[in-house]
Structure formats: structure tokens, C-alpha cells
Biopython code that builds the backbone (N, CA, C, O; Angstrom):
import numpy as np
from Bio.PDB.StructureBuilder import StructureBuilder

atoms = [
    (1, "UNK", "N", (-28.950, -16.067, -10.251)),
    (1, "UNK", "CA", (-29.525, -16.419, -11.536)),
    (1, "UNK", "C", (-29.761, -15.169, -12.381)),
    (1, "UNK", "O", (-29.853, -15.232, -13.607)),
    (2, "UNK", "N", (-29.828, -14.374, -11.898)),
    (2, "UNK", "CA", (-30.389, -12.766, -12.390)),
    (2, "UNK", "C", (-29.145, -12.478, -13.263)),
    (2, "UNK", "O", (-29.289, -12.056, -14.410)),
    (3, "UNK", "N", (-27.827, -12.721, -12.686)),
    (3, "UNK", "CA", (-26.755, -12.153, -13.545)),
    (3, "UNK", "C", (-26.672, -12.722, -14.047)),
    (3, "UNK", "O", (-26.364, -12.063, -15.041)),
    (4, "UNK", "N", (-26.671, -14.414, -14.574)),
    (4, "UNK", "CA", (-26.082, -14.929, -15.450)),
    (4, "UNK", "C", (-27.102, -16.405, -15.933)),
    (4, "UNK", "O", (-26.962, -17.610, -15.726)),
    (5, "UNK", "N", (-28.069, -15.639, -16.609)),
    (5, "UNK", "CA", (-29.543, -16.807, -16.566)),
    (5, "UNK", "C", (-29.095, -17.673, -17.847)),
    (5, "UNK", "O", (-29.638, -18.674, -18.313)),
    (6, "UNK", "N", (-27.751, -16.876, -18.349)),
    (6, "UNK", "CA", (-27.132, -18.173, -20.023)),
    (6, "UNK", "C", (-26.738, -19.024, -19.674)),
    (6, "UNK", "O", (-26.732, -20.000, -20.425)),
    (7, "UNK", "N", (-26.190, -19.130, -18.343)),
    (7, "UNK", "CA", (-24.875, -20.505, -17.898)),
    (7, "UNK", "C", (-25.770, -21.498, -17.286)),
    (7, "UNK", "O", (-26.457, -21.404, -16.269)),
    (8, "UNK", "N", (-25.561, -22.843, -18.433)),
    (8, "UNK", "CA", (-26.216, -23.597, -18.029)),
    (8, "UNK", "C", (-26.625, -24.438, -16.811)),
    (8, "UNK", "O", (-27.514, -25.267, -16.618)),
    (9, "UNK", "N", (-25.418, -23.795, -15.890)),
    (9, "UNK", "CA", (-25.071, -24.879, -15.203)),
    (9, "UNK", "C", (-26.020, -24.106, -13.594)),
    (9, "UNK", "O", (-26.611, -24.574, -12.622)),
    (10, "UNK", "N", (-25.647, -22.579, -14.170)),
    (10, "UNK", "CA", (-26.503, -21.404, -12.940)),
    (10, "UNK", "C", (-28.200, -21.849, -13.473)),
    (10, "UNK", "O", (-28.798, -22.031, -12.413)),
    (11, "UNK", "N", (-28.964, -22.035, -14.380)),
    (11, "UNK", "CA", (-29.904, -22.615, -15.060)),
    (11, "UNK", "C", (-30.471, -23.746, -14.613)),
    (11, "UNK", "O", (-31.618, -23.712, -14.166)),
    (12, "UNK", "N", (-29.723, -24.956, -14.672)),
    (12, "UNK", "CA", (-29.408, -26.118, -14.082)),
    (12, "UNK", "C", (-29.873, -26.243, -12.687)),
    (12, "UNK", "O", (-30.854, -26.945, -12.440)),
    (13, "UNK", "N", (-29.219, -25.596, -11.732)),
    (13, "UNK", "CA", (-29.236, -25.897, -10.585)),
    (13, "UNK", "C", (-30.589, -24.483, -10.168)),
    (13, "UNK", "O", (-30.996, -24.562, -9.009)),
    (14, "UNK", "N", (-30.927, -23.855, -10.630)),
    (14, "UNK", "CA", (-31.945, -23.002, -10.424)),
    (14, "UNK", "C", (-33.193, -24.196, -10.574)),
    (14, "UNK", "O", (-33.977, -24.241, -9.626)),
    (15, "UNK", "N", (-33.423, -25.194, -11.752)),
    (15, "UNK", "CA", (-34.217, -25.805, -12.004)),
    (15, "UNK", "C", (-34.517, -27.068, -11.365)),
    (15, "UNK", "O", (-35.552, -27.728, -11.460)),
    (16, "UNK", "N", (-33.155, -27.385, -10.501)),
    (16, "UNK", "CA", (-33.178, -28.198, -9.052)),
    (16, "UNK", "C", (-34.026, -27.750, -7.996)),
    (16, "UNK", "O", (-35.002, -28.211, -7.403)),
    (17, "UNK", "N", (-33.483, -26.914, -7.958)),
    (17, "UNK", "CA", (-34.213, -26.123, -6.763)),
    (17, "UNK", "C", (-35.552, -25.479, -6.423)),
    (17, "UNK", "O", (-35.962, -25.091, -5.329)),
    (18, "UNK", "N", (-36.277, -25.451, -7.907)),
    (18, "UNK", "CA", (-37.309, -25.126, -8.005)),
    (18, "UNK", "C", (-38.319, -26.509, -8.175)),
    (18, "UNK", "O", (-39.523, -26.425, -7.935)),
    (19, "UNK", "N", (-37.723, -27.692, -8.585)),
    (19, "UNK", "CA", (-38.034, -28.884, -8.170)),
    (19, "UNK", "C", (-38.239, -29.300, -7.161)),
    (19, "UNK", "O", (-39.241, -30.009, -7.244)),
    (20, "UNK", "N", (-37.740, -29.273, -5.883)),
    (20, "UNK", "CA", (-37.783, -29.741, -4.933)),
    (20, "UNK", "C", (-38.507, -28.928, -4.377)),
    (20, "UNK", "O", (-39.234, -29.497, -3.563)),
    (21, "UNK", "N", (-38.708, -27.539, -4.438)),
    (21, "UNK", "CA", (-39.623, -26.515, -3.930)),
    (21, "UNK", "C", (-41.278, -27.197, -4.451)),
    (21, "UNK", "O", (-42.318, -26.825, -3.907)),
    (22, "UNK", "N", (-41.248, -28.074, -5.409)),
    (22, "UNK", "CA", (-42.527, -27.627, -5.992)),
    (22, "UNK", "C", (-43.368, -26.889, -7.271)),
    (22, "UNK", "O", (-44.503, -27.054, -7.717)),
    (23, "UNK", "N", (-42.344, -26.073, -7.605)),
    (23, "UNK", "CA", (-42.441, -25.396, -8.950)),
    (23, "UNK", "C", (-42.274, -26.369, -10.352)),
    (23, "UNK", "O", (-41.293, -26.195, -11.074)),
    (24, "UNK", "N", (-43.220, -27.323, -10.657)),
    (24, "UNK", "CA", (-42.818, -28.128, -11.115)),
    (24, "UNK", "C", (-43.043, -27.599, -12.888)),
    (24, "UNK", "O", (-42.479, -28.185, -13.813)),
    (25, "UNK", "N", (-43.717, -26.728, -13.027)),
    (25, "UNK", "CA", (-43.798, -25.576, -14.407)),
    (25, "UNK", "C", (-42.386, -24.962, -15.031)),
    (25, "UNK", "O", (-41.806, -25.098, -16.108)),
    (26, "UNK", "N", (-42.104, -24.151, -13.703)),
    (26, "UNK", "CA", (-41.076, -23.382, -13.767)),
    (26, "UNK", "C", (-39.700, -24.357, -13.835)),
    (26, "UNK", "O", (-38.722, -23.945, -14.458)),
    (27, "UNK", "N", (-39.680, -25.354, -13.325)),
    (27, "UNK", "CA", (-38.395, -26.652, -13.343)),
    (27, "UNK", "C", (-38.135, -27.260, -14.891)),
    (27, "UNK", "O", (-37.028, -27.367, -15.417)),
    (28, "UNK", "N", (-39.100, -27.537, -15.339)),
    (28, "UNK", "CA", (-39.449, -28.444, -16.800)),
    (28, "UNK", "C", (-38.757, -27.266, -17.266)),
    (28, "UNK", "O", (-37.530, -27.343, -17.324)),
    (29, "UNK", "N", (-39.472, -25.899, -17.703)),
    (29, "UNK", "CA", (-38.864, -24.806, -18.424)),
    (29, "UNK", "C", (-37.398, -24.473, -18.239)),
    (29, "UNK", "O", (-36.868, -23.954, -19.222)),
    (30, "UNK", "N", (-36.653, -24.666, -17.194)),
    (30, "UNK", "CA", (-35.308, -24.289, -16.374)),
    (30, "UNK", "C", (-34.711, -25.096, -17.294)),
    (30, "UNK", "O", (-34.339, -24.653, -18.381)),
    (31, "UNK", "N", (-34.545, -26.527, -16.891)),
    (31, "UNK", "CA", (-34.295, -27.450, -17.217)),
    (31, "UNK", "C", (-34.042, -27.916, -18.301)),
    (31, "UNK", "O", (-32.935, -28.366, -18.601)),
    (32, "UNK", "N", (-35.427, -27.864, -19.354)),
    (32, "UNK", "CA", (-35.367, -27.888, -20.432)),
    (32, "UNK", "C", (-34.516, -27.160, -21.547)),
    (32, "UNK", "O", (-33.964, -27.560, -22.572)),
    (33, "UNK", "N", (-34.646, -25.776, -20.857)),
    (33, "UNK", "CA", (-33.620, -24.459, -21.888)),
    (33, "UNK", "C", (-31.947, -24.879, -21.080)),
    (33, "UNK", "O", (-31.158, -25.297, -21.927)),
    (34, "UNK", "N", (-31.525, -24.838, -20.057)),
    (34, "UNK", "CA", (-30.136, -25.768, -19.670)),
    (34, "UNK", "C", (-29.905, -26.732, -20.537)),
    (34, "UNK", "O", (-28.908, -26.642, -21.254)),
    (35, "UNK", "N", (-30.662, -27.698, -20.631)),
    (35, "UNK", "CA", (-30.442, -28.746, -21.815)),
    (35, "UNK", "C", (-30.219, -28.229, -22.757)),
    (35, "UNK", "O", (-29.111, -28.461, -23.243)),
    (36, "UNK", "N", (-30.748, -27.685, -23.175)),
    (36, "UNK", "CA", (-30.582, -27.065, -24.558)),
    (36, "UNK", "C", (-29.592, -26.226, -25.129)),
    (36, "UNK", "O", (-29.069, -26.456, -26.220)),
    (37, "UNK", "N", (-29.309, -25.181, -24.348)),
    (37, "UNK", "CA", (-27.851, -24.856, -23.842)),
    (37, "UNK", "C", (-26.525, -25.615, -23.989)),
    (37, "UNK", "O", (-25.556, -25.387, -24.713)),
    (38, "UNK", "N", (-26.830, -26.858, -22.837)),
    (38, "UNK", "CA", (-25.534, -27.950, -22.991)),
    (38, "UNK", "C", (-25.583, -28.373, -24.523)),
    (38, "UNK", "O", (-24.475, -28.647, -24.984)),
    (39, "UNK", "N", (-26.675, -28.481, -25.414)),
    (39, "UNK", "CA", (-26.364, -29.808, -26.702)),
    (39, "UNK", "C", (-25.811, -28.716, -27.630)),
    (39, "UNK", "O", (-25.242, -29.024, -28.677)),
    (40, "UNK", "N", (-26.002, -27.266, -27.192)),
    (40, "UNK", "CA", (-24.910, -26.521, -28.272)),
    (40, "UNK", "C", (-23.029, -26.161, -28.077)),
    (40, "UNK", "O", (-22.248, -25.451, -28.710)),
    (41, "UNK", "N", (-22.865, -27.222, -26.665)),
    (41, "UNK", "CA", (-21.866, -27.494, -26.513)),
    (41, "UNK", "C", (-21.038, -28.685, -26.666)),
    (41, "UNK", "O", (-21.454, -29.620, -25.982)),
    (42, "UNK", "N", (-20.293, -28.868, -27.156)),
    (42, "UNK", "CA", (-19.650, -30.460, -27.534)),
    (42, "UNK", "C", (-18.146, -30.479, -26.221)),
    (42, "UNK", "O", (-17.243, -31.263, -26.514)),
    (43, "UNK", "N", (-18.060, -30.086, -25.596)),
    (43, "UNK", "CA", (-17.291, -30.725, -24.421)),
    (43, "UNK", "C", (-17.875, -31.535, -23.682)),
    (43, "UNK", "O", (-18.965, -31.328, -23.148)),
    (44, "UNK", "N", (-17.046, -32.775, -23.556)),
    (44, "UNK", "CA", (-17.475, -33.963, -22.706)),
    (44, "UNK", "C", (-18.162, -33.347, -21.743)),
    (44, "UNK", "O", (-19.289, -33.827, -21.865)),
    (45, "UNK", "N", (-18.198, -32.329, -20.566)),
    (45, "UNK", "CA", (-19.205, -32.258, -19.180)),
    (45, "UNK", "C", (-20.504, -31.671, -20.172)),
    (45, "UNK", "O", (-21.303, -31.309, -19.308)),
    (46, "UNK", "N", (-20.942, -31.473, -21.077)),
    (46, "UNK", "CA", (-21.944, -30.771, -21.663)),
    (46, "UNK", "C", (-22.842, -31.758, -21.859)),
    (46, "UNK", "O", (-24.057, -31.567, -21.812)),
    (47, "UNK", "N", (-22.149, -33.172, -22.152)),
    (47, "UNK", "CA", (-23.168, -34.528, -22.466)),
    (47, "UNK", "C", (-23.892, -34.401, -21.266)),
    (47, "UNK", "O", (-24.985, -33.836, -21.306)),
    (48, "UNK", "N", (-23.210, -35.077, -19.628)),
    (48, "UNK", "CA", (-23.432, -35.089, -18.303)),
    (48, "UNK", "C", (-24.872, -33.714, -18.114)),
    (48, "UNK", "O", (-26.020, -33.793, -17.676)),
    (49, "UNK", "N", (-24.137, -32.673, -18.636)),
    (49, "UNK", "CA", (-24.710, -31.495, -18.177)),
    (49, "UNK", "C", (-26.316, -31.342, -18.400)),
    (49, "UNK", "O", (-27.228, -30.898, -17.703)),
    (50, "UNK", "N", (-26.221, -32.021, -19.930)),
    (50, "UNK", "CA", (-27.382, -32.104, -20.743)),
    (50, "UNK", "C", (-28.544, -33.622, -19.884)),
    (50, "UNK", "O", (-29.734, -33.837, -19.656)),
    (51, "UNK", "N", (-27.444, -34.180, -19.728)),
    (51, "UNK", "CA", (-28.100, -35.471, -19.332)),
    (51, "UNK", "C", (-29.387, -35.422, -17.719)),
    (51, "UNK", "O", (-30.464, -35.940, -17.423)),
    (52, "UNK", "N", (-28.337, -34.412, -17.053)),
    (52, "UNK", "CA", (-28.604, -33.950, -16.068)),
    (52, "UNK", "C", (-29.772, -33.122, -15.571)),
    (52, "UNK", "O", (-30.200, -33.130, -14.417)),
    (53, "UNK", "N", (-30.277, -32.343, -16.679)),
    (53, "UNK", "CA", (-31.215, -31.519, -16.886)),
    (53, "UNK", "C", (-32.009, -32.201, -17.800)),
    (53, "UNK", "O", (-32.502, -31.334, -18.522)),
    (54, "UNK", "N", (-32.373, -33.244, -18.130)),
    (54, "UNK", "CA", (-33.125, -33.862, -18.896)),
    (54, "UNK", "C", (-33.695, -34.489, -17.751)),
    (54, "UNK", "O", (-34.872, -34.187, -17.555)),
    (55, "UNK", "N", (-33.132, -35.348, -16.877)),
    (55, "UNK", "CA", (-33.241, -36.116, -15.465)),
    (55, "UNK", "C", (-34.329, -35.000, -14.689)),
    (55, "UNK", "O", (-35.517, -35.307, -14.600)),
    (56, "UNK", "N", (-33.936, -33.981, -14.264)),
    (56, "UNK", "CA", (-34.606, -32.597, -13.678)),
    (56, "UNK", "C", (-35.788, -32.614, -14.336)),
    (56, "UNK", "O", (-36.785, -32.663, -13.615)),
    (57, "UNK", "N", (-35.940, -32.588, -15.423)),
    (57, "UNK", "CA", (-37.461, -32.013, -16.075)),
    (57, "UNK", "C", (-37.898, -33.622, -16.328)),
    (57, "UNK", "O", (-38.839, -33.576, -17.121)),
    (58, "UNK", "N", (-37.653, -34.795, -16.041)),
    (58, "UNK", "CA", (-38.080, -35.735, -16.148)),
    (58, "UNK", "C", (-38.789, -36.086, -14.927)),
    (58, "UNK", "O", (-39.870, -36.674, -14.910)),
    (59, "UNK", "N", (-37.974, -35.604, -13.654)),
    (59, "UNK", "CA", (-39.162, -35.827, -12.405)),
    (59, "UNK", "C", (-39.866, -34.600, -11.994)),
    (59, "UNK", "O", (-40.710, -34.557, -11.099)),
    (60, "UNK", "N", (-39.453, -33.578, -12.726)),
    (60, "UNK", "CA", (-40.887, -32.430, -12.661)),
    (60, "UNK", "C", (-42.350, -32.948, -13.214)),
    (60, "UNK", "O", (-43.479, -32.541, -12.943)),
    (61, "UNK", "N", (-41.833, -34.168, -14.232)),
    (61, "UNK", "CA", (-42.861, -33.885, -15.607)),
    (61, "UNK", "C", (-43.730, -35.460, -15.036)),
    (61, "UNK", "O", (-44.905, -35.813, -15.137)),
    (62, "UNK", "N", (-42.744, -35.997, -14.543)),
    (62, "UNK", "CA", (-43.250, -37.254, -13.078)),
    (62, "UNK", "C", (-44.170, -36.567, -11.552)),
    (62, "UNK", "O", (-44.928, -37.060, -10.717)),
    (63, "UNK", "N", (-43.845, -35.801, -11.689)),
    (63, "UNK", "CA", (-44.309, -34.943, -10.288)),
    (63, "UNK", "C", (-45.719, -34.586, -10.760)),
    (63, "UNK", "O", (-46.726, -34.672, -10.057)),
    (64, "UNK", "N", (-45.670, -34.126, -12.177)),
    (64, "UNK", "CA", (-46.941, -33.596, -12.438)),
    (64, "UNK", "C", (-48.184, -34.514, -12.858)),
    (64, "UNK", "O", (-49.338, -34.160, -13.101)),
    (65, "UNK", "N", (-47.787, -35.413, -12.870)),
    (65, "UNK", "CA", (-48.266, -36.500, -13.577)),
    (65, "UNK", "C", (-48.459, -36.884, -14.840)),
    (65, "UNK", "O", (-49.351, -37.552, -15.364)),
    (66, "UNK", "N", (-47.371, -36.301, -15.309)),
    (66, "UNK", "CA", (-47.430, -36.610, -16.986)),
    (66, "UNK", "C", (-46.139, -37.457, -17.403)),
    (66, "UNK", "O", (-45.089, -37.025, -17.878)),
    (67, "UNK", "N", (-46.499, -38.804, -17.096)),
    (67, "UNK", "CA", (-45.595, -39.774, -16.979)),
    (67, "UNK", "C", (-45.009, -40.157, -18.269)),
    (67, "UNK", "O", (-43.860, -40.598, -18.291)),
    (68, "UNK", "N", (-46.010, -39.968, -19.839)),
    (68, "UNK", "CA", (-45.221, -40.297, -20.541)),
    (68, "UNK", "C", (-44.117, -39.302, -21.182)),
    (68, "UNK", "O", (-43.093, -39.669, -21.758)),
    (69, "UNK", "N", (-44.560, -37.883, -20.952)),
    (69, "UNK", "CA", (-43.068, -36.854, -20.881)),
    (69, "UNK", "C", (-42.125, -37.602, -20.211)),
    (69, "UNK", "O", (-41.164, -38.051, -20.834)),
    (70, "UNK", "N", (-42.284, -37.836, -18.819)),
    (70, "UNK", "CA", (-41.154, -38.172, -17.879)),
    (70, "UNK", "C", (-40.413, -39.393, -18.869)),
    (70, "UNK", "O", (-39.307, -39.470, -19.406)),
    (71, "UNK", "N", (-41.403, -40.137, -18.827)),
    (71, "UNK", "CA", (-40.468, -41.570, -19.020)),
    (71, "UNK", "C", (-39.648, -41.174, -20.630)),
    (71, "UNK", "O", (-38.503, -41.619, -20.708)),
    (72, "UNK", "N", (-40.024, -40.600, -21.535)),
    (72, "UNK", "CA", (-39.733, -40.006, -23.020)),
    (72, "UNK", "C", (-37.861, -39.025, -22.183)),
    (72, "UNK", "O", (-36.712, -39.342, -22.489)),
    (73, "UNK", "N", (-38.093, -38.404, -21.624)),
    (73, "UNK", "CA", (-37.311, -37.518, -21.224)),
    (73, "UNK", "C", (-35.948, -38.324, -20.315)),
    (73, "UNK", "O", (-34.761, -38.323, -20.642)),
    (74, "UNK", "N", (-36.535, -38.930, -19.190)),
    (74, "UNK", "CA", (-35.491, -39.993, -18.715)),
    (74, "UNK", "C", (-34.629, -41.433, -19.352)),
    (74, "UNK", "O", (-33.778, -42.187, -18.880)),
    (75, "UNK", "N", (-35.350, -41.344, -20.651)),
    (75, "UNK", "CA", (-34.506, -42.093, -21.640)),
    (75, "UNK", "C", (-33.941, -41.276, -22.184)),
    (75, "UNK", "O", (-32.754, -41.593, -22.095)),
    (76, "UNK", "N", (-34.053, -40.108, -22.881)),
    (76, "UNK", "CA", (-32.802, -39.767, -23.326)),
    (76, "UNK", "C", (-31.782, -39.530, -22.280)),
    (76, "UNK", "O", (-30.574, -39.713, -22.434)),
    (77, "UNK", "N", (-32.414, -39.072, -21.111)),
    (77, "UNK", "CA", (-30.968, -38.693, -20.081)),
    (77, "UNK", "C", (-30.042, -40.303, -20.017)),
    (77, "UNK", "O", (-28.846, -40.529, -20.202)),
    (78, "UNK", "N", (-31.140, -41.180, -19.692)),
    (78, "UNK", "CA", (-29.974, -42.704, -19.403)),
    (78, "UNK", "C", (-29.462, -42.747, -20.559)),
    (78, "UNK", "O", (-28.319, -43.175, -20.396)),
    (79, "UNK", "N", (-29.722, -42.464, -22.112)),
    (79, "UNK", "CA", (-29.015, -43.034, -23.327)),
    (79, "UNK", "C", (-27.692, -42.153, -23.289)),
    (79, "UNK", "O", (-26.790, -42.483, -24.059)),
    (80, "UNK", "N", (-27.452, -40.764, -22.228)),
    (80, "UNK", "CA", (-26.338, -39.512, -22.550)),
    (80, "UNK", "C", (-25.471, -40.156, -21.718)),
    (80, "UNK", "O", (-24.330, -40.413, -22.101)),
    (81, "UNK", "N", (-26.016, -40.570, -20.196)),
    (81, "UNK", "CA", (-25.188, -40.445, -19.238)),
    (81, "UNK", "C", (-25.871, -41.418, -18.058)),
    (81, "UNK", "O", (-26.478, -40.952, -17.093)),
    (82, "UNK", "N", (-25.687, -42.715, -18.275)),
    (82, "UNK", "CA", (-26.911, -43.328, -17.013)),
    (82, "UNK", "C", (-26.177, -43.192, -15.780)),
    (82, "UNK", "O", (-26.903, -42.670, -14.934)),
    (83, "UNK", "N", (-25.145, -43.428, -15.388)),
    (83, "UNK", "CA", (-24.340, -42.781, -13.967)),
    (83, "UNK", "C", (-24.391, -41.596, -13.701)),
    (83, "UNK", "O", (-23.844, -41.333, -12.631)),
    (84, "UNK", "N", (-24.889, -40.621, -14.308)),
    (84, "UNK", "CA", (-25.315, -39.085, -13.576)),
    (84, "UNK", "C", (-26.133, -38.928, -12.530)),
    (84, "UNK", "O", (-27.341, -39.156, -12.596)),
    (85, "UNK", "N", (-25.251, -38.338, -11.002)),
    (85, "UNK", "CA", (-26.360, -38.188, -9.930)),
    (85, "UNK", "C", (-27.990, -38.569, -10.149)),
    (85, "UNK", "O", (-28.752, -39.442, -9.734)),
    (86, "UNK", "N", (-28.102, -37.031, -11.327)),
    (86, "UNK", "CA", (-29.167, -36.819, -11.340)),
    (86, "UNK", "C", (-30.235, -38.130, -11.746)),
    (86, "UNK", "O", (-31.223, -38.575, -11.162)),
    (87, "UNK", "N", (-29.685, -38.444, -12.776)),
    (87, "UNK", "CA", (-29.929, -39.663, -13.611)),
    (87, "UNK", "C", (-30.434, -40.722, -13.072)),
    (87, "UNK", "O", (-31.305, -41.519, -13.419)),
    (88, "UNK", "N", (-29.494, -40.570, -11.816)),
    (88, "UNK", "CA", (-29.612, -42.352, -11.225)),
    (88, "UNK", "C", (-30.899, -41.878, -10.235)),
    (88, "UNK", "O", (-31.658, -42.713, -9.744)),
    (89, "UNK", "N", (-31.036, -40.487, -10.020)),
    (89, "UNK", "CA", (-32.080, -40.162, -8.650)),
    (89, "UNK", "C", (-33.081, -40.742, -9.484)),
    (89, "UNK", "O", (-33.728, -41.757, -9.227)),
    (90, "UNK", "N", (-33.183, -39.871, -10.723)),
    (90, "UNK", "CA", (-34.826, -39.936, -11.394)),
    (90, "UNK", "C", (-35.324, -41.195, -11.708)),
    (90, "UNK", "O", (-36.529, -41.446, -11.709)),
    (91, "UNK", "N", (-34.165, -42.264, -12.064)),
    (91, "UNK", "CA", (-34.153, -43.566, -12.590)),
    (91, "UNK", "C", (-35.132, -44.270, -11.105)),
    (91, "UNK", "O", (-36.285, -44.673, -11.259)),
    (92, "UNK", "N", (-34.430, -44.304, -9.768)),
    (92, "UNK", "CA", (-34.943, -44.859, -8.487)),
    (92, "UNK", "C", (-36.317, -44.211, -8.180)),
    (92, "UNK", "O", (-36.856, -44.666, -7.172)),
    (93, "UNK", "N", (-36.930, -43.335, -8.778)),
    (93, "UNK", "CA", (-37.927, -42.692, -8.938)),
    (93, "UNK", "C", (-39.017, -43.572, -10.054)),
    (93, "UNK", "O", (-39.941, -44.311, -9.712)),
    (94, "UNK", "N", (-38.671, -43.302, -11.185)),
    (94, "UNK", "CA", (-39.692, -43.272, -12.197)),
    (94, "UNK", "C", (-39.415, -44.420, -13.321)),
    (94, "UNK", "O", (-38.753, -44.370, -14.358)),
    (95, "UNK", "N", (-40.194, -45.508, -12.711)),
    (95, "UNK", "CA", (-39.775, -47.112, -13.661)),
    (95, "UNK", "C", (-40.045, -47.037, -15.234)),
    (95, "UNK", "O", (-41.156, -46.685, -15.631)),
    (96, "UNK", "N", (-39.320, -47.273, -15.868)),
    (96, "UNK", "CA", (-39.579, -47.253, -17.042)),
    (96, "UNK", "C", (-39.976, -48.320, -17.738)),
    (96, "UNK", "O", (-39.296, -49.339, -17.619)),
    (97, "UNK", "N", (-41.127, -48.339, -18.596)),
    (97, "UNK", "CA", (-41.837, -49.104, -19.081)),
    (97, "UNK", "C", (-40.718, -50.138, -20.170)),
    (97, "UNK", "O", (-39.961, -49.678, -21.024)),
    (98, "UNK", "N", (-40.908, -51.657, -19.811)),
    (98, "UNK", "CA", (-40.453, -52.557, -20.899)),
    (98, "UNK", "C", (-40.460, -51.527, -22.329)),
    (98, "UNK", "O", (-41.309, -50.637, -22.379)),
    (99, "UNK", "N", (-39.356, -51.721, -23.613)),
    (99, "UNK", "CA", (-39.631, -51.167, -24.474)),
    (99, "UNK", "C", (-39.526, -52.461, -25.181)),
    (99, "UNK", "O", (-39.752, -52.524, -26.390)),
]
sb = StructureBuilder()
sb.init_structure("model")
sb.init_model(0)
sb.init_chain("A")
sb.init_seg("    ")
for serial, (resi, resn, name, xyz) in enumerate(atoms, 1):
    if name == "N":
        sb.init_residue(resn, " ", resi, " ")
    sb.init_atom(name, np.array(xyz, "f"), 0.0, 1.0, " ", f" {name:<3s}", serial, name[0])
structure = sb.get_structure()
């Protein structure tokens, strides 16, 4: 991560990993700037990419107990990409309220 903290995807998976560790501060932030990253890219894996890291900081932000981030955050990931790994993990996770 040290060499290459721009690539979203080295970003991305840093913010996995710090998820599952527990770092649920440091994940949202990962996560969040990856996303952000991907939406200044318009190649089709950048939607996924984005979608993906929205999913990530959606069950950090579930972990922490700040459910209406999560649930705010895991809708946009299902509106990018609802078949994304990630997507479908956070989805079996964190029910989303009738809208």
C-alpha cells in the first residue's frame, strides 16, 4: 500500500482487510477515498470497483453502529452493481429498510 496508496483497487483491498481486522475508522476512510477514485473513472470495472467499496464502508459503518450511514451507503452500492461479491456480502448482512 505504501507504494501505490492512488490505485484504487491496492486502496480497496487495504480497506477489506482492515475491516475484517476491526479497524472499522480506518476501513470507512480506505474505502470511501477508493470509491472516489473509481467515480473519476468511467471504465465499466470502475462502476463494480466503486460499487465495491461503497459495500466495504457500508459494513464498517454497520459494524460501528451507525446503521443509517450503512444502509444510505449500501444503496448506492446495490443501485451500481447488486451482483458484486462485495455487495451481495453486505446485502446478507445489513437489511435494508422498506423505502
Amino acid at each position: 500500500f505504501a507504494m501505490a496508496p492512488w490505485l484504487p483497487f491496492i486502496r480497496g483491498t487495504l480497506a477489506a482487510v482492515l475491516l475484517e481486522q476491526g479497524d472499522y475508522v480506518r476501513a470507512v476512510d480506505d474505502a470511501l477515498e477508493a470509491a472516489r477514485i473509481f467515480s473519476e473513472d468511467h471504465s465499466p470495472v470502475s462502476v463494480e470497483g466503486r460499487a465495491s467499496n461503497l459495500a466495504t464502508a457500508a459494513l464498517a459503518h454497520y459494524r460501528q453502529g451507525n446503521i443509517q450511514d450503512a444502509n444510505r451507503l449500501l444503496r448506492e452500492a446495490k443501485q451500481l452493481a447488486a451482483h458484486d461479491e462485495m455487495v451481495e456480502k453486505a446485502s446478507a448482512i445489513i437489511t435494508l429498510p422498506k423505502v
